[in-house]
C-alpha positions as CSV (number, residue, x, y, z in Angstrom):
1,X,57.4,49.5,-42.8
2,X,53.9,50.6,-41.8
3,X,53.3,50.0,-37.9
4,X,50.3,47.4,-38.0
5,X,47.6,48.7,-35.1
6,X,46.6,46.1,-32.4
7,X,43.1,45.1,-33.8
8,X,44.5,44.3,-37.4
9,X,46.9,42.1,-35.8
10,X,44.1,40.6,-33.8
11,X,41.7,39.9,-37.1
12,X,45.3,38.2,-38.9
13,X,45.6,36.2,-36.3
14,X,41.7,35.1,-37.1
15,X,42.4,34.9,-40.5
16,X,45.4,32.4,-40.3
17,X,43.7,30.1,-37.9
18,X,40.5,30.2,-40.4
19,X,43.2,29.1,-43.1
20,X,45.0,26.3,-40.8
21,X,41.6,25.1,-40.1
22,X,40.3,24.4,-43.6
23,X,44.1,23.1,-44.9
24,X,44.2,20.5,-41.5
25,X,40.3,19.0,-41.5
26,X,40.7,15.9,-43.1
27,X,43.8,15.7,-43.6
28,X,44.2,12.2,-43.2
29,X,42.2,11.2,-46.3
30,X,43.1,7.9,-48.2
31,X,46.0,7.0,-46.5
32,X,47.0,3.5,-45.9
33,X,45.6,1.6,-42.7
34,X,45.1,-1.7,-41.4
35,X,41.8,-1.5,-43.3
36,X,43.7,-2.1,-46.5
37,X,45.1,-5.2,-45.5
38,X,41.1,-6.8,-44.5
39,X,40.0,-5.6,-47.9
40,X,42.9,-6.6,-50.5
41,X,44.6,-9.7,-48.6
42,X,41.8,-10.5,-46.6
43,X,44.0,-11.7,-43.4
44,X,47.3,-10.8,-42.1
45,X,48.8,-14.1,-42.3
46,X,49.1,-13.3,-46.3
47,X,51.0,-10.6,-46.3
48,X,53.3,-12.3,-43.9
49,X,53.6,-15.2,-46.4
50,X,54.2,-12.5,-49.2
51,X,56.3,-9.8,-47.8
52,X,59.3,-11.3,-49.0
53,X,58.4,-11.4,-52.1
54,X,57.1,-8.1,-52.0
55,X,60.3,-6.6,-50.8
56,X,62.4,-8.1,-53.3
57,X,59.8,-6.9,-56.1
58,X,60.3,-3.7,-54.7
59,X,64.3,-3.4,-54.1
60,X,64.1,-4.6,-58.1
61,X,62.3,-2.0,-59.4
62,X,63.7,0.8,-57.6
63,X,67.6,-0.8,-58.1
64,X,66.8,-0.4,-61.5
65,X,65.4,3.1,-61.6
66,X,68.1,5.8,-62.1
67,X,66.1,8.9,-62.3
68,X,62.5,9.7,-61.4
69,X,59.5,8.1,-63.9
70,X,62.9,6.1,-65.4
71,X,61.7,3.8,-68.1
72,X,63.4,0.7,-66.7
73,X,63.9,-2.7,-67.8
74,X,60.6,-4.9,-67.3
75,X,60.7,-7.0,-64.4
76,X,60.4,-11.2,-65.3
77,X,57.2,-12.8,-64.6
78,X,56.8,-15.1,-62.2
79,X,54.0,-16.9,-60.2
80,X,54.0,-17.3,-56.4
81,X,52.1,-20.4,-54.7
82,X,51.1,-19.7,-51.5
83,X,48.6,-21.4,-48.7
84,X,46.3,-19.9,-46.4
85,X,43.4,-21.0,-44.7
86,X,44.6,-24.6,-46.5
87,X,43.4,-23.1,-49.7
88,X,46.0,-22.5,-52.7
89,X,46.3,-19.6,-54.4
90,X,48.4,-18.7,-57.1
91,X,49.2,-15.4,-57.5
92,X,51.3,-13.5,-60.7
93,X,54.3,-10.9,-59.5
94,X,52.5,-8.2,-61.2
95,X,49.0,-9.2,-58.6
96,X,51.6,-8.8,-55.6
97,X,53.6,-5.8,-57.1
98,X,49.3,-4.0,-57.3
99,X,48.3,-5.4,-54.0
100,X,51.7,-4.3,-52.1
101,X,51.0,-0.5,-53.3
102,X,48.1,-0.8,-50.9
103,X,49.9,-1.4,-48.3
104,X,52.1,2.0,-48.7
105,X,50.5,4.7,-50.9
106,X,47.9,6.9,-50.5
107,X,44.9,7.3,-52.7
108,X,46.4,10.3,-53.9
109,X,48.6,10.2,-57.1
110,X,52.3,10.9,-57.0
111,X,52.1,11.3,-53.0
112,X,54.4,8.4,-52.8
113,X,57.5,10.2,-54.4
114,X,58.0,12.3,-51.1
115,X,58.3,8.8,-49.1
116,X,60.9,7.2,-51.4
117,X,63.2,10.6,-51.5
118,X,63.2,10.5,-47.8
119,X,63.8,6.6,-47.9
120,X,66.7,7.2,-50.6
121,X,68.7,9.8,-47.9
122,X,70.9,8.0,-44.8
123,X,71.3,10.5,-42.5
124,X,73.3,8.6,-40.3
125,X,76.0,8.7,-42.8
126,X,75.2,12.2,-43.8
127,X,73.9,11.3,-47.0
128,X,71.2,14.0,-47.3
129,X,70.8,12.5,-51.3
130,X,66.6,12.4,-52.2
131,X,68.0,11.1,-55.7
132,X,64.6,12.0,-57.4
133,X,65.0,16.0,-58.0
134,X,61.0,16.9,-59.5
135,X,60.5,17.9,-56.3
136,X,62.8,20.1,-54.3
137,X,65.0,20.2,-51.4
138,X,62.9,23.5,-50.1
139,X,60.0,21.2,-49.5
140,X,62.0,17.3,-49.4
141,X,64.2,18.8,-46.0
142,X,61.2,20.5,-43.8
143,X,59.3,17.6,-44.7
144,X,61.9,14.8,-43.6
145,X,62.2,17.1,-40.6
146,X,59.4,17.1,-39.6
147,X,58.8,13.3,-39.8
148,X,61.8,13.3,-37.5
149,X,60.4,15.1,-35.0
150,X,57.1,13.1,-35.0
151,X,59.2,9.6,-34.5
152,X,60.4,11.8,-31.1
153,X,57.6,12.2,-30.0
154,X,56.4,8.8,-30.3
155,X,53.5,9.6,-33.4
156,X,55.0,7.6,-35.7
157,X,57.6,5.0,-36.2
158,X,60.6,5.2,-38.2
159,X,61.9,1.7,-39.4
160,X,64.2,1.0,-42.4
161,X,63.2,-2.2,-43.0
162,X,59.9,-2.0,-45.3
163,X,58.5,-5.5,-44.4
164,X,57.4,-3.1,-41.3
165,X,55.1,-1.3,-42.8
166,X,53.4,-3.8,-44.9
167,X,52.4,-5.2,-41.9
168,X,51.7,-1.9,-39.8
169,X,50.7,0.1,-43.1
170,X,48.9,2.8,-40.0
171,X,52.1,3.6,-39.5
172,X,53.0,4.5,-43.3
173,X,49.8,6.5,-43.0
174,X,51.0,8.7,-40.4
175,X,54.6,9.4,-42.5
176,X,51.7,10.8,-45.2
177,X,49.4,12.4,-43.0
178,X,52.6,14.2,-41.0
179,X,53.4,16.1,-44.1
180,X,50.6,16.9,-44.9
181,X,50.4,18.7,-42.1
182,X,53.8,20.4,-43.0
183,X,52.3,21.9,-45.7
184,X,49.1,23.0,-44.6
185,X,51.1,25.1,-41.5
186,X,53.3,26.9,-44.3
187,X,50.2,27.4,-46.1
188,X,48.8,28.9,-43.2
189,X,52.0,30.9,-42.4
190,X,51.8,32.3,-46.1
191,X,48.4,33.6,-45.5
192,X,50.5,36.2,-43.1
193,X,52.8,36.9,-45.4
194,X,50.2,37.6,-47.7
195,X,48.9,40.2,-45.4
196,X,52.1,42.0,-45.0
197,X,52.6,42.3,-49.3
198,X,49.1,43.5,-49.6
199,X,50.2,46.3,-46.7
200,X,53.0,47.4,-48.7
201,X,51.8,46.9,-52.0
202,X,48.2,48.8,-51.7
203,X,47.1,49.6,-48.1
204,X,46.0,48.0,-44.7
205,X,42.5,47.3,-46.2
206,X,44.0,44.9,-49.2
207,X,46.1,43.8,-46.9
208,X,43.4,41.9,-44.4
209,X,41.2,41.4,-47.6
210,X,43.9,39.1,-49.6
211,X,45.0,36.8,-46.4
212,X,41.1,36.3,-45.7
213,X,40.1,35.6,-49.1
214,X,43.4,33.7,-50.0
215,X,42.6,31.5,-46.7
216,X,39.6,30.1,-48.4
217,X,40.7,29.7,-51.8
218,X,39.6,25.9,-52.9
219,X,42.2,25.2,-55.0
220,X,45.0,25.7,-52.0
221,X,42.7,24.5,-49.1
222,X,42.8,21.3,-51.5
223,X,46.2,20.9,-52.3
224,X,47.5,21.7,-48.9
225,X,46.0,18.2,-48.3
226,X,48.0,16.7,-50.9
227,X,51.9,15.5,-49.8
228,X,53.2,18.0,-52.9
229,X,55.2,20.5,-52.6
230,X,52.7,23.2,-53.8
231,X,51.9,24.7,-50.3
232,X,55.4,25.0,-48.9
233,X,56.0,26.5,-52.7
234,X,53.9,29.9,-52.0
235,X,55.5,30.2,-48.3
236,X,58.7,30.3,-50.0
237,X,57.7,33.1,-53.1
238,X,55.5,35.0,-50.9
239,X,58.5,35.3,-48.4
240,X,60.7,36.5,-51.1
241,X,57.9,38.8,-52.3
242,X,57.4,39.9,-49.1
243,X,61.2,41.5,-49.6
244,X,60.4,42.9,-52.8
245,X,57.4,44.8,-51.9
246,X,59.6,46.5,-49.2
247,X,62.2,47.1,-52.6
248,X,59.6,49.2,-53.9
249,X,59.8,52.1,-51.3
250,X,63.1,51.2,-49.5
251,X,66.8,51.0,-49.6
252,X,68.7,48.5,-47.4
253,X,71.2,46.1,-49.0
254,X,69.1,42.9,-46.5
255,X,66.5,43.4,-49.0
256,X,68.2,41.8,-52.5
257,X,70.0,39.7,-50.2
258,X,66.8,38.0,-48.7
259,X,64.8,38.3,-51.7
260,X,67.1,36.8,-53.5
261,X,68.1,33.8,-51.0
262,X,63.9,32.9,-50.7
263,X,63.7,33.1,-54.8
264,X,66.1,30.4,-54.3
265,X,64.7,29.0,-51.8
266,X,61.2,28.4,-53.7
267,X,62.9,28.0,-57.1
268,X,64.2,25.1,-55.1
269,X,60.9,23.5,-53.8
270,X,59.7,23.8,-56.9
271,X,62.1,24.7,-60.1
272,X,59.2,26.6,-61.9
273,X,58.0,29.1,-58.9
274,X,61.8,30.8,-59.3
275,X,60.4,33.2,-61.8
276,X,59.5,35.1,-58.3
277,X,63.5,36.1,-58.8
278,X,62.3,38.6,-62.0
279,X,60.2,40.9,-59.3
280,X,63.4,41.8,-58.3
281,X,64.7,43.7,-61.2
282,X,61.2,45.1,-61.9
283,X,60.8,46.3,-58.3
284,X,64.6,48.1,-58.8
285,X,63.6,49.9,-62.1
286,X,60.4,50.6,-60.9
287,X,61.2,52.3,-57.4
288,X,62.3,56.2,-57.7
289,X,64.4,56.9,-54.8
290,X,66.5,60.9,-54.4
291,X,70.1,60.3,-56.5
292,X,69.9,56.7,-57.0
293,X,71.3,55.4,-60.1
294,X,71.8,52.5,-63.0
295,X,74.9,51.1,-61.6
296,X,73.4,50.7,-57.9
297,X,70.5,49.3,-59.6
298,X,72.2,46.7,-61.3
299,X,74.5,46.0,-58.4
300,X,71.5,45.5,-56.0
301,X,70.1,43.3,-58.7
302,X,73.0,40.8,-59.2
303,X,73.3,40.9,-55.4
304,X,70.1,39.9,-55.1
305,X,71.0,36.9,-58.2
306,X,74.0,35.9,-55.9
307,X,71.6,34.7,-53.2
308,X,69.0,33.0,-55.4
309,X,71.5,30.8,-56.6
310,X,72.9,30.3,-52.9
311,X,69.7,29.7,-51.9
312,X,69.0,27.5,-54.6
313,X,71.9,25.2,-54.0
314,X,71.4,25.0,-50.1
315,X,68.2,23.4,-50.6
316,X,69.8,21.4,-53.5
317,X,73.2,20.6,-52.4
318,X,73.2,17.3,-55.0
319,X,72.2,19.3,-58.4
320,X,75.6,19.2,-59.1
321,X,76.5,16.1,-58.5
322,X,73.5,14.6,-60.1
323,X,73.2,16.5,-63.4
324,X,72.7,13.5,-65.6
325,X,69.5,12.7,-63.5
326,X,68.3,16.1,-63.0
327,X,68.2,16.6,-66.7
328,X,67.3,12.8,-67.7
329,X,64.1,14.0,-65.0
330,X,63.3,17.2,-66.3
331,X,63.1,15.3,-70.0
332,X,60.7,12.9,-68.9
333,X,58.7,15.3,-67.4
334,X,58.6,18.3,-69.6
335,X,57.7,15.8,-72.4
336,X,54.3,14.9,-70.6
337,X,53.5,18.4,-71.4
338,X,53.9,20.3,-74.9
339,X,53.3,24.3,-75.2
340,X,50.3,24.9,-77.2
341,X,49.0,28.9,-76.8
342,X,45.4,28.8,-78.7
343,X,42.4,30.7,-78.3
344,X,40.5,27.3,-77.3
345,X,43.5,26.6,-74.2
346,X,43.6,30.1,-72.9
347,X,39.4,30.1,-72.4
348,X,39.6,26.4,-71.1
349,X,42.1,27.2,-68.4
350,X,40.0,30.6,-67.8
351,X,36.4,29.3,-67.9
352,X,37.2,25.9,-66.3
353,X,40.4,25.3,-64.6
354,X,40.6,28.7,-62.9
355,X,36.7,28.7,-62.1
356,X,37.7,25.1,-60.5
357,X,40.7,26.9,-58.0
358,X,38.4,29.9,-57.2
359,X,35.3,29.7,-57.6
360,X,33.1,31.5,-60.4
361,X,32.3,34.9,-57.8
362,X,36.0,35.1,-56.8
363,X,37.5,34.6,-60.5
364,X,34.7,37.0,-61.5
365,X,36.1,39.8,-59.9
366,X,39.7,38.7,-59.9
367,X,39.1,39.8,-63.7
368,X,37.6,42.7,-62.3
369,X,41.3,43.4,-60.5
370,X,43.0,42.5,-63.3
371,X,40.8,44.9,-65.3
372,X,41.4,47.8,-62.8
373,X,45.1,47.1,-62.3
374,X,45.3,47.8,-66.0
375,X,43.8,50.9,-66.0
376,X,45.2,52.5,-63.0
377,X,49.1,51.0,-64.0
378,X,50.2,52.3,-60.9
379,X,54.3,50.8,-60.0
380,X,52.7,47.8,-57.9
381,X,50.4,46.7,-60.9
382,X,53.5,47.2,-63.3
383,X,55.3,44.9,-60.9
384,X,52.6,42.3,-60.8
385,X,50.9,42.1,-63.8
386,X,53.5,41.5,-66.6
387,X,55.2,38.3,-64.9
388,X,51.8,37.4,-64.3
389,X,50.2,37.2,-67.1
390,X,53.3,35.7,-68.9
391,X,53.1,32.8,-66.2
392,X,49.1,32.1,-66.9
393,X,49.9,32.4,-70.1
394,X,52.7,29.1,-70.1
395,X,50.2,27.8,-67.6
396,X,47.7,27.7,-70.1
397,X,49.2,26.7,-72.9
398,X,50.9,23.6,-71.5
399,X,49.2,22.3,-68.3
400,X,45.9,23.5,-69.5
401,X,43.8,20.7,-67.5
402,X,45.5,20.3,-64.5
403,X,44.9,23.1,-61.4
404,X,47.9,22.5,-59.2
405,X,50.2,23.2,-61.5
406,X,49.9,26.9,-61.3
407,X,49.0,26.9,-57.9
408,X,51.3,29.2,-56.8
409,X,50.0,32.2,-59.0
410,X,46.4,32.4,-56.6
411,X,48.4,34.7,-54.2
412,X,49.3,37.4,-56.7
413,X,46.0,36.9,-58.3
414,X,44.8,37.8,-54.6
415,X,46.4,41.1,-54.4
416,X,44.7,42.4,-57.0
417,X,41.2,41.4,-56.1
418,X,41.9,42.3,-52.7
419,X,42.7,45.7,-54.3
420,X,39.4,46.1,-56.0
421,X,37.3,45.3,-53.1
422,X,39.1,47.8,-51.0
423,X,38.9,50.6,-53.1
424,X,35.1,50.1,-53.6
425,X,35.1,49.9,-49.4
426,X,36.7,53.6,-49.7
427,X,34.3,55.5,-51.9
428,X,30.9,56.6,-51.0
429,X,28.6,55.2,-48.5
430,X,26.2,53.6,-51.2
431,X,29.7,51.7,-53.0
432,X,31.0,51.0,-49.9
433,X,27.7,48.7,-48.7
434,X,27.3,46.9,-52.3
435,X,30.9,46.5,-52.1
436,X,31.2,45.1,-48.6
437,X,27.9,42.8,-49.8
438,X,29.7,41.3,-52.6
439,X,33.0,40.6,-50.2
440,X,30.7,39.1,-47.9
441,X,29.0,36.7,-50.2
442,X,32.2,36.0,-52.5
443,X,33.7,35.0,-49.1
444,X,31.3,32.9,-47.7
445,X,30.6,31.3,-51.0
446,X,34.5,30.8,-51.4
447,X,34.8,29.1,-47.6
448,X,32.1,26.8,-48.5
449,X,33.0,25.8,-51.7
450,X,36.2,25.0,-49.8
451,X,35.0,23.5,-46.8
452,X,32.7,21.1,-49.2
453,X,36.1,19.6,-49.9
454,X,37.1,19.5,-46.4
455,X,33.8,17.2,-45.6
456,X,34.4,15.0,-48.4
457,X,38.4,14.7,-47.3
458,X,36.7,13.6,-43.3
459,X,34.3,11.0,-44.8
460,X,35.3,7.6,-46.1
461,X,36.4,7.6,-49.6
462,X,34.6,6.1,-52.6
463,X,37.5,4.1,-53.4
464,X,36.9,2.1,-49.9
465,X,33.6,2.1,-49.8
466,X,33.6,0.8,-53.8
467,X,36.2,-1.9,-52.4
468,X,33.8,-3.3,-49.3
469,X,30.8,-3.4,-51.8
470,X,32.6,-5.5,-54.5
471,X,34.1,-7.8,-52.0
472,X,30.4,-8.4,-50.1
473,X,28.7,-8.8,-53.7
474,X,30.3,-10.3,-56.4
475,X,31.2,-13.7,-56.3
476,X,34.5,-14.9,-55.8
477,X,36.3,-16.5,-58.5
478,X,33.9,-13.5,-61.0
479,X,35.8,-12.4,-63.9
480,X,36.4,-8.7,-63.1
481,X,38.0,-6.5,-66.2
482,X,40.2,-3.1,-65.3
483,X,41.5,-1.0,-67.7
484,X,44.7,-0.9,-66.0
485,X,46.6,-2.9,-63.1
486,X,45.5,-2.0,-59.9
487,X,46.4,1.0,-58.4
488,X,45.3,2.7,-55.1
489,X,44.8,6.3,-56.7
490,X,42.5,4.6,-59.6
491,X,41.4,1.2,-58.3
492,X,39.1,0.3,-55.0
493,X,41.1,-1.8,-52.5
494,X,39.4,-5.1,-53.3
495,X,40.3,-8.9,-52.9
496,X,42.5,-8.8,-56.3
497,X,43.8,-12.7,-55.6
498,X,40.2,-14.1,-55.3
499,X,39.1,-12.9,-58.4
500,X,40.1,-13.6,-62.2
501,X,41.2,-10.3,-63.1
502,X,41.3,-9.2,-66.9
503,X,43.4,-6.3,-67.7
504,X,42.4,-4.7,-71.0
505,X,44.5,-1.9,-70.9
506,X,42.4,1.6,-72.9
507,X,41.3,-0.8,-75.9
508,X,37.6,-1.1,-76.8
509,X,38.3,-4.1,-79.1
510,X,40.1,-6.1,-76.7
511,X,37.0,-5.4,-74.0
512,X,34.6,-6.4,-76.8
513,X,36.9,-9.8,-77.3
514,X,37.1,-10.8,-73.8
515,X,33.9,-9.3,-72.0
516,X,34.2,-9.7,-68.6
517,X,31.1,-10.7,-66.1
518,X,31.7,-7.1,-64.3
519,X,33.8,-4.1,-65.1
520,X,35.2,-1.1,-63.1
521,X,35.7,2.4,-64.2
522,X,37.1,5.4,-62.4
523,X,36.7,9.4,-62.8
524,X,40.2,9.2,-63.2
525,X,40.4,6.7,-65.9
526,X,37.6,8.0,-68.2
527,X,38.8,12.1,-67.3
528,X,42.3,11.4,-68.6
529,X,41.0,10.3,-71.7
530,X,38.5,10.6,-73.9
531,X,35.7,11.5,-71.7
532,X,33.0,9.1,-70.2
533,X,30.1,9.5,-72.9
534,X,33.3,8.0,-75.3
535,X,34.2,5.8,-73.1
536,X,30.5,4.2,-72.3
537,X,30.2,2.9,-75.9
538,X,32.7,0.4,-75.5
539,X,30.4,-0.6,-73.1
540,X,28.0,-1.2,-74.8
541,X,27.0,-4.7,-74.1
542,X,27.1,-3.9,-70.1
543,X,24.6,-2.2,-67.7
544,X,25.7,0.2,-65.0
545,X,24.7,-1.9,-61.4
546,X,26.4,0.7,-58.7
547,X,27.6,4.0,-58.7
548,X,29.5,5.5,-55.5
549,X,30.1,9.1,-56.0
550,X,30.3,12.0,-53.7
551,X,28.9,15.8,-54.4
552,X,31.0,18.2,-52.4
553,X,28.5,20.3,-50.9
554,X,28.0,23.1,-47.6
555,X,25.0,25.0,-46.8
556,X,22.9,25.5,-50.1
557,X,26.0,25.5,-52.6
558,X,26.4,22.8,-54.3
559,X,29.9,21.7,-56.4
560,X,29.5,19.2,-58.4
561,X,32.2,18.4,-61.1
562,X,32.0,18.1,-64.9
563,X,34.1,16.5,-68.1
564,X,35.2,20.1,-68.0
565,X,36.5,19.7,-64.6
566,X,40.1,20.0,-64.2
567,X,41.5,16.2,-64.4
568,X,43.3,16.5,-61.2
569,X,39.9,17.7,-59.3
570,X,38.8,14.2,-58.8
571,X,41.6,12.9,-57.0
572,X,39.9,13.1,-53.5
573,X,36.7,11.0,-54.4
574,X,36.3,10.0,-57.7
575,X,33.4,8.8,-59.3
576,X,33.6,4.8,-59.6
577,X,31.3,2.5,-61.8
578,X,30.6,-1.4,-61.4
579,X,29.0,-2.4,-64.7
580,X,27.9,-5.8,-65.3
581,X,27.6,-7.8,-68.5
582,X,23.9,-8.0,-70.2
């Protein structure tokens, strides 16, 4: 292992905090606050009156949920009469089922799995059990750790009995906004390890130029804000890569062992990010080292297999146990996606999904790496490129529209830009300046593409401030159509139970029938589907009265998204609409 001199030690060190700093600002976005409670119930004294009801509506669903996204029995409807302020209200399960998801969910999608794993495990009887299995024991464990350690130290409060957080929904913020925080620190941490596989892949230089230009990628500075498992998925496969770069040049029986125990270990955060266990076997056949032959190969190799499935099971001790619901989960969601390898996906994800994560300079010359990993097919390329491409590839063909998905490619995307840049730093004096102009600008526009998303994470979210403007101007009692129930990731926090709400599910013809006074639309909503130039004709007989929308911007760069736009780029701020009827 290459000794690392003081002053490269000393710019790392700069580079990781540059990295922490963009993953932690704002990382309290859209989590639930007393806020929520002023702008959907009005007063506190309603959700006292309902949070009964809204804890038995809960228990039932989830009672009746075997495995994750479970298509369970639908719940009976009922109506609830309450009084407050000595006015009646009536108000349908399905109202206090929307409103109650205010109370403890973020505005970001999904987020709200990582909560009910960590509610679903009793440590105090040693029942460790997340009974949802999407997301992994690699990232579920740190994570309920590190909520643990927060309740020490007085930050948060832990309290089994949910009726507490209705009422004290800050305090359900903080469980979110803790980790996130996880995850951006590992993200940071990777950022490191990045540094040390770009030493022993290609060179000092690559090395520092990777972890700096990896710290300022958008698409991980934005999911590092997210309470996903994507951040803590790249510390995991960059510390088993981290092995397998040493493979290449070295022979020490730790390395298969830890390689092969962190595979696991990030196959088991997130089932897809295992294929980091094939570097192994690549690095072995690719490695020339005096009389070493097949048969220590292959016995390194299965070592190395040995510990991935170790490592897989430690951070999934209940696979096992569980099968049924693993695979019932792995159904549901593998059949959200199909696996469709056109001409027409592979640009899209290129031109638009990719540009989204990176940013058009940085993906420019990432092709340039790719390019010049090609033609020099030195071992590290050989080691990189195959698995790589093959992952894009699936990525491409299946998830085509979403960014976070494939996430955990960037890094080794990274090394061989980082590459590129640092040879053009070592030729002559004239290369050596344009190159060091280009790193300068790709960086800078990179970090501020990035921190554009940081500023828009700080600042109130359009979903709020659409929320305060419908309750301060429309009329109470005002016929308001949605094309879905209520929802905090897709709907502003409004006053649902003062307002006739008409749910017209993604049907033109039933909009046309009923026609609303006023209409909302989200980014979310119209992205999803068919687009919003589609989706303004049904429309038709209404005129657009507000807009609240947010361009991410820093400096002179501007970012502003497009139908083209991944559909999961949105989630931060989307666009919202008020339309009223002509």
């Amino acid at each position: 292992m290459m000794k690392i001199l003081y002053r490269y030690k000393i710019l790392v060190f700069f580079i990781v905090l540059l990295s922490l700093f963009l993953n932690l600002y704002g990382i309290n976005w859209g989590v639930p606050d007393k806020e929520r409670i002023n702008l959907v119930f009005e007063d506190v004294s309603l959700v006292k009156i309902l949070s009964e009801e809204m804890q038995k509506s809960r228990e039932e669903i989830y009672e009746k949920m075997e495995f994750w996204a479970d298509p369970s029995q639908p719940m009976k409807e009922k109506t609830i009469e309450v009084e407050i302020k000595n006015e009646k209200l009536s108000i349908s399960r399905k109202m206090i089922d929307a409103a109650r998801s205010y109370l403890i969910r973020s505005y970001g999608d999904d987020e709200q799995h990582t909560l009910i794993c960590m509610g679903n495990m009793n440590p105090s009887k040693l029942n460790f059990n997340p009974r949802f299995f999407i997301y992994g024991g690699g990232y579920l464990y740190p994570v309920a750790v590190g909520l643990k350690i927060a309740s020490l130290f007085n930050y948060l409060d832990l309290n089994s009995d949910i009726k507490y957080y209705f009422l004290n929904p800050q305090q359900m913020g903080k469980m979110f906004t803790t980790g996130r925080i996880i995850g951006a620190i590992f993200c940071a941490i990777a950022t490191y390890l990045i540094f040390l596989c770009g030493i022993n892949l290609y060179g000092i230089r690559t090395g520092l130029i990777a972890s700096l230009l990896f710290s300022v990628v958008p698409g991980t500075v934005i999911f590092s804000h997210h309470l996903k498992p994507y951040a803590l998925t790249i510390f995991w496969m960059m510390l088993s890569f981290y092995w397998v770069t040493r493979i290449l040049k070295e022979d020490k029986i730790k390395l298969p062992i830890l390689a092969g125990l962190f595979a696991g270990f990030s196959a088991g955060t997130n089932l897809l990010s295992g294929f980091v266990l094939f570097f192994i076997p690549f690095a072995y056949f690719l490695r020339k080292l005096p009389q070493e032959n097949i048969s220590k190969k292959l016995k390194m190799i299965l070592i190395a297999i040995a510990f991935f499935i170790v490592g897989f099971l430690l951070t999934n001790p209940y696979w096992l146990s569980s099968l049924k619901n693993v695979v019932n989960e792995y159904k549901t969601a593998s059949g959200c996606w199909g696996f469709n390898p056109t001409v027409g996906n592979l640009y899209y994800y290129l031109r638009y999904t990719l540009s989204s994560v990176f940013g058009i300079p940085l993906l420019i010359f990432i092709i340039c790496g790719i390019a010049y990993a090609f033609y020099k097919r030195e071992k590290q390329d050989i080691l990189i490129l195959p698995l790589l491409l093959l992952m894009l590839i699936y990525f491409a063909s299946s998830t085509t529209k979403f960014a976070h998905y494939g996430i955990f490619l960037a890094p080794f995307l990274i090394f061989l830009v980082g590459r590129f840049f640092a040879v053009g730093l070592s030729k002559t004096k004239r290369l050596k300046w344009i190159t060091l102009i280009f790193l300068i600008f790709v960086s800078f526009y990179t970090f501020s593409y990035s921190f554009s998303y940081d500023k828009i994470f700080a600042q109130k979210n359009t979903r709020t401030i659409a929320g305060e403007w419908i309750n301060n101007n429309i009329s109470q009692g005002s016929k308001i159509g949605l094309l879905g129930l209520p929802s905090p990731w897709r709907t502003p926090p409004f006053s649902f139970f003062r307002y006739s709400l008409e749910i017209t599910g993604f049907d033109k013809e039933i909009i046309r029938k009923k026609q609303p006074k006023y209409f909302i639309l989200s980014e979310y909503q119209w992205q999803r589907s068919i687009g919003y130039k589609e989706m303004r004709k049904w429309f038709e007989n209404y005129r657009e009265i507000k807009r609240f929308e947010k361009i991410p911007n820093f400096f002179v760069f501007k970012f502003k998204r497009t139908e083209n736009s991944p559909h999961d780029w949105c989630i931060p701020n989307p666009t919202i609409l008020i339309f009223e009827r002509k």
